[in-house]
C-alpha positions in Angstrom: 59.3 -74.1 -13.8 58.9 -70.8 -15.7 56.9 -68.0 -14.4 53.6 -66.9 -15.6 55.6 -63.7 -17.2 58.2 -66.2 -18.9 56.2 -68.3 -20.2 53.7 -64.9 -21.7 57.0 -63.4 -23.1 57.9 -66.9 -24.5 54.3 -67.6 -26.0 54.2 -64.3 -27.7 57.5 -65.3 -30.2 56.7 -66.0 -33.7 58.6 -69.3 -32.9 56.9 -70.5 -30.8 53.3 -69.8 -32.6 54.5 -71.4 -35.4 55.8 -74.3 -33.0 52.4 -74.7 -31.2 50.3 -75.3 -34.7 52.9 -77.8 -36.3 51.8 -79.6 -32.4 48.2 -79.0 -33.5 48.8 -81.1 -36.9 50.5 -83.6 -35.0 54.1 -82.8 -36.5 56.8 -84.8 -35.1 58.5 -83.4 -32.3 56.9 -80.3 -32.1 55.3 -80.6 -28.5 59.1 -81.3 -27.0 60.1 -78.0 -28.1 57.2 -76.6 -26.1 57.8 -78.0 -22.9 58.3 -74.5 -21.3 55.4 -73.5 -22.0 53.4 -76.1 -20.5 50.8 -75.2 -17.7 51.4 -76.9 -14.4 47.6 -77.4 -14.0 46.4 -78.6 -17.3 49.5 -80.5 -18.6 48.6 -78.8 -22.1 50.4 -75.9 -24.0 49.9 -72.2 -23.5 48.1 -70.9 -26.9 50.6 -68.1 -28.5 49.7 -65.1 -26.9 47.8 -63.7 -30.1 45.9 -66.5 -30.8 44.8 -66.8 -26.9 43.6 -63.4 -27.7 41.7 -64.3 -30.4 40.2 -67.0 -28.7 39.0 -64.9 -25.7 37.3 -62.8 -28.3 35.4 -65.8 -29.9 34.3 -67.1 -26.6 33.0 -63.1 -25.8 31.3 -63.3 -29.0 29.4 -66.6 -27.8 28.9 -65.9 -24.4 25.7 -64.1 -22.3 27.5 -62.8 -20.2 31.0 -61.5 -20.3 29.7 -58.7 -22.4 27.7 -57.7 -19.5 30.5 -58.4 -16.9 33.5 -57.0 -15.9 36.4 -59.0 -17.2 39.6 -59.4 -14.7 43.0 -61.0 -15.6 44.7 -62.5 -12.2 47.2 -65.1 -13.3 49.5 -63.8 -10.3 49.1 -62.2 -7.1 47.4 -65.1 -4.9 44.1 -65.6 -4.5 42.4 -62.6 -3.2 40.8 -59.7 -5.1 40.3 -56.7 -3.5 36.8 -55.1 -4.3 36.0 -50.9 -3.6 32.3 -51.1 -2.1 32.4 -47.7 -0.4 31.0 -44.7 -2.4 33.4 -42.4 -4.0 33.5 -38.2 -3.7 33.1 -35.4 -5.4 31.6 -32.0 -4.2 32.2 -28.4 -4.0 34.2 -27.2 -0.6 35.0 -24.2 0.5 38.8 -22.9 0.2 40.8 -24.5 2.9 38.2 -26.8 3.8 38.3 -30.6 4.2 38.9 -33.1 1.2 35.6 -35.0 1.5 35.8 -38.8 2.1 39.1 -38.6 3.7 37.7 -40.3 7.2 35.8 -43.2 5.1 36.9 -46.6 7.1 37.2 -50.1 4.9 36.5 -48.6 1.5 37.7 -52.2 0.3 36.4 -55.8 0.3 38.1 -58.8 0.2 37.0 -61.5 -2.1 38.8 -65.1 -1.9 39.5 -66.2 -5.5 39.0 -70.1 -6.6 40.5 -71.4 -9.9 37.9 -73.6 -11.5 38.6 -75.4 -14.7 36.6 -75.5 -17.8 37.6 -78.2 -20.4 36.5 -78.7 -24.1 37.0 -81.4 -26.8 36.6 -81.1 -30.5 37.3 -83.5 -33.1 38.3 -83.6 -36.5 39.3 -85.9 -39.0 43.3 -86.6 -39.2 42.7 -85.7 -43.1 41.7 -82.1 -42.1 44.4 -81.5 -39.7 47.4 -82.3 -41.9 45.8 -80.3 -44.6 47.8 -77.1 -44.8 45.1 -75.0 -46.8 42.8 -76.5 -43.5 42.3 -73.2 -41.4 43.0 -75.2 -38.3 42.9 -72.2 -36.0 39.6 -70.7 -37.1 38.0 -74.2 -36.7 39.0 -74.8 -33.6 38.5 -71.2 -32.1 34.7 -71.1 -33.3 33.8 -74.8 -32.0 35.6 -74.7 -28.7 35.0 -70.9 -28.1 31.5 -72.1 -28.7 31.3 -74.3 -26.3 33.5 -73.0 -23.6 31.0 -69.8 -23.7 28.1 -71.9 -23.0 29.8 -73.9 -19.9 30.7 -70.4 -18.6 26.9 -68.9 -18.8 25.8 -71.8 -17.5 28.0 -71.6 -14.1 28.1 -67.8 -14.3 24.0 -67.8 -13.6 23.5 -71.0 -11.5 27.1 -72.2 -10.5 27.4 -74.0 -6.8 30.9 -73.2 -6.1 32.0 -76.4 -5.6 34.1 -77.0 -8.8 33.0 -74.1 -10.9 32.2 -70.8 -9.7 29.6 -69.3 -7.7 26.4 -68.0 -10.1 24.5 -65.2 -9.8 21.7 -66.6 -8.3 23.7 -68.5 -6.1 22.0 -68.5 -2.5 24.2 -66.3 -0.5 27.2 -64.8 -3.1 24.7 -64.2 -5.6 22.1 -61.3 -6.7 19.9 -60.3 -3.5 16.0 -60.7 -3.5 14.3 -57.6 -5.1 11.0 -58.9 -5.1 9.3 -61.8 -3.9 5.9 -62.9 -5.5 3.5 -65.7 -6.1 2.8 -64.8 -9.7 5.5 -62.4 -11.5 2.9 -58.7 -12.8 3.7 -55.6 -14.3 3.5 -54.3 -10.9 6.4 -56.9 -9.7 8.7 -55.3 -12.9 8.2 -52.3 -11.8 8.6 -53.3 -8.1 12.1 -54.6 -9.2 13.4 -51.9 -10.8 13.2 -50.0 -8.5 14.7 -52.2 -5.4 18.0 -51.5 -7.4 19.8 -47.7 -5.9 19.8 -45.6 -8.9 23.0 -45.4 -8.7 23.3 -48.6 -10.4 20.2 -48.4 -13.0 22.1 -46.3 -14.9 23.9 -48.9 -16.8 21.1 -51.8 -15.4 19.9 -54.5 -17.9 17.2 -57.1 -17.3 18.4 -60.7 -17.6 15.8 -63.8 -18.2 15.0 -67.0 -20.4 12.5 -67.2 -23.9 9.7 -68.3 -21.7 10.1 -65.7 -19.5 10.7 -63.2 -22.1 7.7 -64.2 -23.5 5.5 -64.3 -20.1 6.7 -60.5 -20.2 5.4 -59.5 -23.1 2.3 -59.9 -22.5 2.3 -58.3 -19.2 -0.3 -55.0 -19.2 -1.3 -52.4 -17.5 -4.7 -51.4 -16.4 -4.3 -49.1 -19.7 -3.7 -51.8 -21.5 -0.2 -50.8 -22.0 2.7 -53.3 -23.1 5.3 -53.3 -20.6 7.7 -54.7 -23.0 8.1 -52.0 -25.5 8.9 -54.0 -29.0 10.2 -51.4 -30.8 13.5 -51.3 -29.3 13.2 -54.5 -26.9 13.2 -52.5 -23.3 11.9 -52.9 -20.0 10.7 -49.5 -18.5 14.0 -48.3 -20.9 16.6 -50.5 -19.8 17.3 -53.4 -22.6 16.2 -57.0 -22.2 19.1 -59.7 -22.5 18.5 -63.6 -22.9 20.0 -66.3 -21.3 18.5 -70.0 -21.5 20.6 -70.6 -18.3 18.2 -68.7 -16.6 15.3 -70.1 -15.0 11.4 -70.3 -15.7 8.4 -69.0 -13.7 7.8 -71.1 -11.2 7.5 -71.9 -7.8 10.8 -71.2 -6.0 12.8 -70.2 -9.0 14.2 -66.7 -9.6 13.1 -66.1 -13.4 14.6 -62.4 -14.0 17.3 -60.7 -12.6 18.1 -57.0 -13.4 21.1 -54.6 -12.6 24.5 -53.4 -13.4 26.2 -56.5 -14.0 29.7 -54.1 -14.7 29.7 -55.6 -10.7 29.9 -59.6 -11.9 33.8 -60.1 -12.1 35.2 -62.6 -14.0 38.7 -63.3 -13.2 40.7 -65.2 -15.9 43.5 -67.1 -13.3 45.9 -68.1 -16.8 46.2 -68.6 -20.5 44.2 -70.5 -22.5 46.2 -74.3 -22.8 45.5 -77.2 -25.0 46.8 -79.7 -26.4 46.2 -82.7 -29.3 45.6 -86.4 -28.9 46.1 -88.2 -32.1 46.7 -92.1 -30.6 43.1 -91.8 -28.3 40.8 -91.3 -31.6 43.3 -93.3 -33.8 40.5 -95.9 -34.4 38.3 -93.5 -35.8 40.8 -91.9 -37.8 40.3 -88.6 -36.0 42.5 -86.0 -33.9 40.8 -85.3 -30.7 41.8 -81.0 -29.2 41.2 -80.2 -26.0 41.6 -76.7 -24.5 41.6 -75.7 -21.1 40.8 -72.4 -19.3 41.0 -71.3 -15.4 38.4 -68.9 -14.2 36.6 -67.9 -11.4 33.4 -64.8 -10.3 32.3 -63.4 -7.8 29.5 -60.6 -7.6 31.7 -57.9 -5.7 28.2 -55.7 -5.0 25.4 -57.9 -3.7 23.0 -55.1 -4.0 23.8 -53.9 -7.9 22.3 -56.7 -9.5 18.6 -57.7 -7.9 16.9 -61.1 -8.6 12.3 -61.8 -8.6 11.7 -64.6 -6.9 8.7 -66.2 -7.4 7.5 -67.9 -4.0 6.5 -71.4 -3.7 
């Protein structure tokens, strides 16, 4: 079995790109000459290295919250990620005096890393996929990275860890409680905002659903003062983000989170793989893809990222 750098250097050939989509359009013989290339865990083929590139780029362009995130390769090096949640130094010192921060003790976390497994199948008629002048690639990297971007957002805000990741408002590895209230005010907005250390409103958003979005907008002050400023779609000046993942108001849910989510990791644990199935959909005259990616999160700063809960 080749390792994870063999099998990069091999994917990245022109060969074997050329290789992979002959496998795609169900050309005969093309998957055998692949066989290095296959992923231990999925049993598919490692995309080229450009095109897995590309295909990371139309799953960012789909997804919630991978923009937002910090995005982490770790296809080697066991499963441990090692996190810095001690502050860092700078000051002015006199000549010959200390080097502040030199003393800190456990400036580093340790985070286990899980590999969860995200699968996604789009079909097409046999027609298209023999059809040279068919752009195969872009049709498959739109509707998969689609979908794969939606199964990600989902996990990445309510995920279990048990078989996908844990999610940001996961119990006790998610965003802590900022606020608690009965009925979500302008007062509780304001309340959240600030439970978050400046240090991370900097580069803090606010995160929610439509409903709650619109529940927002209407909120007022005794002024009669919008706290959602239209004009440019801000929260006491940090920008408003929507994800249907999240939440509504109600009793016991946590409708709006808000933070530096540069804190969210998303590890990528290898390539993007997949693979055709031709004989499965023969009966529908159809060619069935499925692709396969390995991932895992964690929130590496519990107390970047603060969630409202609404009490029950």
């Amino acid at each position: 079995m080749k390792t994870i750098n063999e099998i990069r250097a091999f994917t990245a050939t022109p060969e074997y790109g050329k290789t992979f989509w002959n496998a795609m359009r169900i050309k005969h013989n093309a998957e055998a000459e692949m066989h290095d290339a296959m992923s231990a865990t999925t049993g598919a083929f490692c995309a080229p290295a450009a095109d897995e590139t590309d295909f990371r780029k139309a799953i960012f362009a789909e997804s919630v919250i991978r923009p937002l995130a910090t995005e982490l390769k770790k296809h080697t090096g066991g499963d441990v990620i090692w996190a810095k949640d001690s502050s860092d130094y700078a000051e002015f010192v006199p000549e010959g005096a200390a080097i502040p921060g030199f003393d800190a003790q456990n400036d580093f976390t340790r985070f286990p890393v899980a590999t969860h497994k995200i699968d996604g199948l789009v079909k097409l008629s046999t027609e298209f996929a023999l059809d040279a002048d068919f752009d195969l690639r872009k049709y498959i990297f739109e509707r998969m990275g689609k979908s794969f971007a939606r199964a990600e957002d989902r996990a990445f805000i309510n995920g279990n860890g048990t078989d996908e990741p844990f999610g940001l408002l996961h119990e006790t590895e998610g965003a802590e409680t900022g606020v608690s209230t009965n009925a979500v005010t302008y007062d509780d907005c304001i309340d959240l905002f600030f439970s978050v250390k400046p240090e991370y409103r900097s580069h803090a958003v606010w995160l929610m659903n439509d409903r709650t979005a619109l529940a927002l907008h209407k909120l007022k002050d005794d002024a009669g003062n919008y706290l959602w400023n239209g004009n440019s779609d801000t929260i006491l000046g940090k920008p408003v983000h929507i994800c249907n993942d999240m939440p509504d108001i109600a009793a016991g849910a946590k409708p709006v989170l808000f933070g530096d989510f540069r804190y969210f990791w998303i590890i990528d644990r290898s390539p993007i793989s997949m693979r055709a199935f031709k004989e499965r959909f023969a009966m529908t005259d159809q060619v069935g893809y499925v692709g396969f990616e390995l991932l895992d999160s964690r929130l590496v700063r519990k107390d970047a990222i603060k969630v409202l809960t609404v009490t029950a």
